[in-house]
C-alpha positions in Angstrom: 138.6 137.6 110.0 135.2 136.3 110.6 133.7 133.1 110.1 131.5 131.6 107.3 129.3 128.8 107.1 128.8 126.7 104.8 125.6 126.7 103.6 122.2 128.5 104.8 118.6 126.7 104.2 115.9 128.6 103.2 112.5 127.3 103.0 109.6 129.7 102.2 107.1 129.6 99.7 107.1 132.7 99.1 110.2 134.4 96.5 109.4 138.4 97.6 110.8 136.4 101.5 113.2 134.4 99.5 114.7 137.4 97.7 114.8 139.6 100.6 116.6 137.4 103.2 118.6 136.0 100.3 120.0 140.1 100.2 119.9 139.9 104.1 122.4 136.9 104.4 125.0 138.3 101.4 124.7 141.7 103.3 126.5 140.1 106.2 128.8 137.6 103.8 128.2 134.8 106.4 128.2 132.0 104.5 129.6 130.2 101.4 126.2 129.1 99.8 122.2 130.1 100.1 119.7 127.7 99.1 116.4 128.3 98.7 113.4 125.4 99.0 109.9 126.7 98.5 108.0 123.9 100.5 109.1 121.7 103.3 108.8 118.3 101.2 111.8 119.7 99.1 113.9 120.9 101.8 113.3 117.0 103.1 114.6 115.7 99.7 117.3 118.1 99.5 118.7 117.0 103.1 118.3 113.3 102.0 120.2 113.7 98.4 123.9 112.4 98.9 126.5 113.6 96.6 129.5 111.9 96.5 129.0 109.8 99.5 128.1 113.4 101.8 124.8 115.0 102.3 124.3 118.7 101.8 124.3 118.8 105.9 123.7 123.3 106.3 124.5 124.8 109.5 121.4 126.8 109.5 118.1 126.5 108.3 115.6 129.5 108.2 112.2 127.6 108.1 108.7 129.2 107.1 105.4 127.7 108.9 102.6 127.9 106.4 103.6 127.0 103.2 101.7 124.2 100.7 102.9 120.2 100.1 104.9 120.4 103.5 104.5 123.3 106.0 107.0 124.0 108.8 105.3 121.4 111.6 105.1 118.8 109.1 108.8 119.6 108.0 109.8 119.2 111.9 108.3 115.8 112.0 110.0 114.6 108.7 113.4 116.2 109.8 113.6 114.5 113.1 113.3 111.1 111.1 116.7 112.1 109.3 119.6 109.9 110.0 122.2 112.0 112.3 124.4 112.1 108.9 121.8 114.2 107.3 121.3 116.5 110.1 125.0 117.0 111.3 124.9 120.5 113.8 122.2 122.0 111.8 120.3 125.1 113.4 116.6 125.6 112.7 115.3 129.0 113.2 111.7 129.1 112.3 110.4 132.7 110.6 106.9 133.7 110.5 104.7 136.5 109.9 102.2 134.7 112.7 100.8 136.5 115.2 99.6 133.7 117.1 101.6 133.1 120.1 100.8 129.2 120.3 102.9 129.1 117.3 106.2 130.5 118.6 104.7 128.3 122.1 104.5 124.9 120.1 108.1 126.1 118.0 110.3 126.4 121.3 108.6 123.8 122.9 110.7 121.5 120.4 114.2 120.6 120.8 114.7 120.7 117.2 114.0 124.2 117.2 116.4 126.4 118.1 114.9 130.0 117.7 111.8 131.6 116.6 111.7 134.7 114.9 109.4 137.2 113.2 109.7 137.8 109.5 111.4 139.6 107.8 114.7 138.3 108.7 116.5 141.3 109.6 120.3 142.1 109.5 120.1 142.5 113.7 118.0 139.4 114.1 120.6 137.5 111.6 123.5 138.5 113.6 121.7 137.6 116.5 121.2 134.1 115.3 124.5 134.0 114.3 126.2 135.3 117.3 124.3 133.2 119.8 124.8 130.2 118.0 127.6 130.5 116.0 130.4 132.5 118.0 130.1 135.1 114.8 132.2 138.7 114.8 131.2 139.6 112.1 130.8 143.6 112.7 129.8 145.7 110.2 
């Protein structure tokens, strides 16, 4: 039996990204819940909003650099200002289609980041990010 997470972050601007890792992630069935921010201002406010007394806390969150309102640097900052509670043992993997290799530099520089990746998200690099950071076996 493998193991699911609970939820999965997506932040990207842009739904054709959204819509294919969204089919990526149920390909693998590795987690109970996907949601999808299109800036990193709402994926701020979406960490932040308590419900019943617990914040939405995912285990991983797939995180876009350019995007409008909020990008992904700007997102970092903001993030590392949440209280531990809103956090919990979250995994940030930014995604980009950059080909500058400052970026992915300046991304693993940061201790908040745990991965770097190129979009799109494939099944191999999911599994990847879930087997080095979430003890998966999920074969198929």
């Amino acid at each position: 039996m493998s193991i699911k997470l609970k939820s999965i972050l997506l932040i990207d601007d842009d739904d054709a990204t959204n819509f294919l890792h969204k089919m990526v992630i149920n390909k693998l069935n590795c987690t109970e819940e996907i949601v999808i921010k299109t800036n990193g201002e709402e994926g701020i406010d979406y960490l932040k909003t308590e419900v019943d007394g617990k914040y939405p806390q995912p285990n991983l969150i797939l995180l876009d650099i350019n995007m409008p309102i909020m990008n992904g640097w700007e997102f970092l900052q903001e993030y590392k200002k949440l209280q531990q509670n809103q956090k919990a043992e979250t995994v940030v993997v930014m995604l980009t289609t950059s080909l500058n290799p400052d970026d992915k530099e300046r991304a693993l520089g940061l201790t908040v980041i745990n991965d770097f990746k190129s979009k799109p998200l494939t099944t191999v690099g999911l599994k990847d990010i879930l087997d080095n950071f979430f003890l998966f076996s999920n074969k198929s």
